[in-house]
C-alpha positions, 0 to 999 in steps of 0.5 A: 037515316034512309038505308037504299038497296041497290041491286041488279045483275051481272051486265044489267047497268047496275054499276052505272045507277050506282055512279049516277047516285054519286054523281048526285051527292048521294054517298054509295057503299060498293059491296065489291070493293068492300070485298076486295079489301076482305080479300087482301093478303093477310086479312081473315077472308084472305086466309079462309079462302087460301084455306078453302081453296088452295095457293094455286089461287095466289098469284106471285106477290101472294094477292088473290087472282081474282079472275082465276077464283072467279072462273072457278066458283062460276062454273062450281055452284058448290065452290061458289056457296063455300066462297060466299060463306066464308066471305059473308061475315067478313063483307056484312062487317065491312058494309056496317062500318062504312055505313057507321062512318056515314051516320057519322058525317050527319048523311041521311040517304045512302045506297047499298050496292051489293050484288047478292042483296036478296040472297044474302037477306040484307034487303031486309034492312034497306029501303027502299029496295032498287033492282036494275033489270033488262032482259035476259038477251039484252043482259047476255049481250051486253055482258058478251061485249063488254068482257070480251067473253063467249056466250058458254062463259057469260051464260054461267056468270048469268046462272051463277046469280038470282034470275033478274027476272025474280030479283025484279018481283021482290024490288020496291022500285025497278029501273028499265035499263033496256034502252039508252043511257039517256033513258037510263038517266031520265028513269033515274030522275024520277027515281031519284026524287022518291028516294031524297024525298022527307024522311019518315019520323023513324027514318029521321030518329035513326039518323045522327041528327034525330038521335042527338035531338033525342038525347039532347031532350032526354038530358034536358028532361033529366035536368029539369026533373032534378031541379023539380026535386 
């Protein structure tokens, strides 16, 4: 199996690559959506941010308001690292069962989505690794118009995370997205040619497929060692 990070930053189109792998059959793992569901009422995540954080974060049915913690942990870089502490265990499970229930479908490509892929050091069990990068004017911009939101309040989403500009030094393939979507799209193109080419001999072994061929070979080999004896 061919495990692909997808990273980018806020503003910077990384949603739409994502939509665009679907869009071609490739099955994507969205980390934000996984950390919606650790953060329903009830679960563990729930708990331990209520517990962190207080019930001003609640709203009246009890969920987490979401954009009210959010304001709160990117404008407090020490609230944000207790955020993504005590959510960190709870999103790396959700990521590993969803990545299970795929193996499980027989898919060989699927893409990891998660915003703080090199923060959190799960670029280390994916690859390729895909950054989506524009400019930081660009990115500000973008971000500006696309929330509805003052420059002061989009700079502090933008600082709050890993600099594009260093996110796209440690990427195995970067994507432009200062242009058009049609150049969006036809960047992806070729980049989605690097990513369904053949698998590698270890990529395949790890994949449902090479490993039922391998235990199928080892029982037969059991077998006939059997009747050898």
């Amino acid at each position: 199996m061919r495990i692909v990070g997808l990273t980018g930053g806020i503003g910077s189109g990384k949603s739409t690559v994502s939509n665009l792998f679907k869009s071609h059959s490739i099955p994507v793992v969205d980390a934000d959506l996984v950390a919606r569901d650790v953060l329903k009422k009830g679960t563990g995540g729930w708990k331990k941010v209520v517990e962190a954080f207080g019930e001003d974060i609640l709203q009246a049915n009890g969920e987490v308001d979401r954009p009210k913690l959010g304001y709160i942990v990117f404008s407090d870089h020490g609230k944000r690292q207790v955020l993504n502490r005590l959510l960190a265990p709870y999103i790396s499970q959700g990521i590993f069962q969803e990545v299970i229930k795929l193996w499980m479908k027989g898919y060989k490509v699927i893409v990891l989505d998660i915003p703080l892929l090199f923060e959190v050091k799960m670029d280390k069990w994916t690859s390729p690794t895909i950054v989506v990068w524009v400019d930081s004017e660009t990115q500000l911009t973008r971000l500006m118009e696309r929330d509805g939101t003052s420059m002061e309040d989009a700079k502090n989403r933008i600082d709050a995370q890993m600099p594009l500009d260093l996110k796209k030094t440690k990427a195995d393939i970067v994507i432009d997205n200062n242009g058009s979507l049609e150049e969006l799209k036809e960047n992806f193109l070729e980049v989605l040619k690097l990513v369904t080419k053949p698998l590698t001999w270890t990529e395949f072994w790890l994949s449902r497929q090479g490993a039922f061929l391998a235990f199928g070979s080892i029982f037969v080999g059991v077998l006939l060692c059997r009747k050898a004896l």
